[in-house]
C-alpha positions as CSV (number, residue, x, y, z in Angstrom):
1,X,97.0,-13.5,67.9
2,X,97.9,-10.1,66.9
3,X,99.4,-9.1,70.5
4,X,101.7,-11.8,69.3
5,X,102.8,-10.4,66.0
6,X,103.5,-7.5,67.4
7,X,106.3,-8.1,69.8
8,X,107.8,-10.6,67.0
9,X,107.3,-7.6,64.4
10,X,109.8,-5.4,67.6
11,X,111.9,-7.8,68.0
12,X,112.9,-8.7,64.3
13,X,112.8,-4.7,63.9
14,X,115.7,-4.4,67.1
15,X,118.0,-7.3,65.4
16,X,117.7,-6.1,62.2
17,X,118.7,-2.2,63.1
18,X,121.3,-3.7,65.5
19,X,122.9,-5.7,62.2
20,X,122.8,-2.8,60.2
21,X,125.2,-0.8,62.6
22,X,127.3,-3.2,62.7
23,X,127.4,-3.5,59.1
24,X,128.0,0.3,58.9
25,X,131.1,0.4,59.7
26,X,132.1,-1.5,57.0
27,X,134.3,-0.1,54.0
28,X,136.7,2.4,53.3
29,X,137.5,6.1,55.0
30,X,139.5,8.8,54.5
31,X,140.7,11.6,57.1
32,X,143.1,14.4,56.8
33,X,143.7,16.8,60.0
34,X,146.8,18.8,61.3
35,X,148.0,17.8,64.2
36,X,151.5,18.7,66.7
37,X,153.7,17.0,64.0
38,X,152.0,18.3,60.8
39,X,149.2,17.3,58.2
40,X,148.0,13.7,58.2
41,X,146.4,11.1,55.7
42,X,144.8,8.2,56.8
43,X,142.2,5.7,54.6
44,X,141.0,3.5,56.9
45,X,139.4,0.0,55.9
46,X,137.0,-2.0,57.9
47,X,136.3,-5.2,56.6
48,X,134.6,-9.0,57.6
49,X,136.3,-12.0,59.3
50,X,134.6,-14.5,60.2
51,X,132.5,-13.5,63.0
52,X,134.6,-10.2,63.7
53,X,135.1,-6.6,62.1
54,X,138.9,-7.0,61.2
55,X,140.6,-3.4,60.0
56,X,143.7,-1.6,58.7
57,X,144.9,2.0,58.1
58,X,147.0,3.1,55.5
59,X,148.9,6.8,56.4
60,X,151.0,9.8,55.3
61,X,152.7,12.0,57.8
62,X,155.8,14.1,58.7
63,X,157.0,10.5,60.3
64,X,156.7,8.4,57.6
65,X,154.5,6.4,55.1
66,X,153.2,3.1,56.3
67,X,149.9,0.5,56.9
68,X,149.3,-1.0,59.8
69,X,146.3,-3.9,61.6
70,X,143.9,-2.1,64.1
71,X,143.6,-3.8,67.1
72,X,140.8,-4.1,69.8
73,X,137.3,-2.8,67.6
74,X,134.3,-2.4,68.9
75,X,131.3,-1.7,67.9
76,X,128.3,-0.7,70.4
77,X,125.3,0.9,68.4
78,X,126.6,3.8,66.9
79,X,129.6,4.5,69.1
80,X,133.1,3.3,67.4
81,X,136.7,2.3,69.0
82,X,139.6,1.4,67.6
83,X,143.5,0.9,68.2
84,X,146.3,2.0,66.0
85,X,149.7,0.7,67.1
86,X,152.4,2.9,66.5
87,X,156.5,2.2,66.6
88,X,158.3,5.1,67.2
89,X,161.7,5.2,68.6
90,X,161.8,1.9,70.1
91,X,159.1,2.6,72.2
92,X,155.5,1.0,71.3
93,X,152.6,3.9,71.1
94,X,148.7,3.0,71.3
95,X,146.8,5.7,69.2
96,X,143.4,4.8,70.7
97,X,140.3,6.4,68.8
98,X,136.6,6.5,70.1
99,X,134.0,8.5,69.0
100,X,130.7,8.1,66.6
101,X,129.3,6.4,64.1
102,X,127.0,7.7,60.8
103,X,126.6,6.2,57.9
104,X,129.1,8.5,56.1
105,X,130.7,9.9,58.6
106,X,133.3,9.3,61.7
107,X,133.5,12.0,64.7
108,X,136.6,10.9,66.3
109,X,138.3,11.7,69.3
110,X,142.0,10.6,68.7
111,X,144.6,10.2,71.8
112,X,148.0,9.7,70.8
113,X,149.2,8.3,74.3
114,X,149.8,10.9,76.7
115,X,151.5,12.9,74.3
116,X,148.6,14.6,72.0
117,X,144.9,14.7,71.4
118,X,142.8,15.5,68.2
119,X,139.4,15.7,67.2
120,X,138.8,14.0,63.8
121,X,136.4,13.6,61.1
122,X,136.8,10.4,58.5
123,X,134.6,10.1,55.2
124,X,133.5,7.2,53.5
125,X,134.9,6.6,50.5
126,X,131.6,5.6,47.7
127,X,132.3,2.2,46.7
128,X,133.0,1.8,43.1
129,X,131.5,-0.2,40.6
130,X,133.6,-3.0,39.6
């Protein structure tokens, strides 16, 4: 009997952790870095749909002001991806990001296309009491 509580006891432990990494990711974060075209601001927010992580950043740069939907995020333990898609000029720009995951704190490796790469750090933002 106990040889059988114990790989239940693993298992539910496995599910559990891999929920809670998921979960992690969820909320509001805030990154400012200098980059080829000056300081930026980003808050990003990650958020539930359904069955899916849906997400949205909200920035301040040299460029302009704007929001806009992330696209293709994943989530594999504690290693993050995301898209920003970016207009500029007519010409459509994927700003991919990958890097990893704490529970306060995204290392992220941020590839504009071909045209720049930056190293960033994003904070979560505390929740507040309502």
């Amino acid at each position: 009997m106990k040889t059988r509580t114990i790989p239940a006891i693993a298992l539910l432990l496995v599910f559990f952790a891999g929920a809670a990494r998921a979960d992690s990711i969820l909320g509001k974060w805030t990154s400012e870095f200098d980059s080829q075209i000056g300081v930026q601001k980003y808050v990003l927010e990650f958020k539930e749909s359904g069955d899916r992580i849906v997400g949205s950043a909200t920035f301040e740069r040299s460029m302009g002001n704007g929001s806009v939907e992330l696209k293709e995020i994943k989530l594999d333990g504690d290693k993050v991806s995301f898209v920003e898609p970016m207009s500029f000029d007519g010409n459509e720009i994927a700003i991919r990001y990958s890097g990893t995951l704490t529970a306060n704190e995204m290392k992220l490796r941020r590839d504009v296309g071909e045209f720049a790469t930056e190293h960033i750090v994003a904070k979560r933002v505390a929740p507040t009491a309502e």
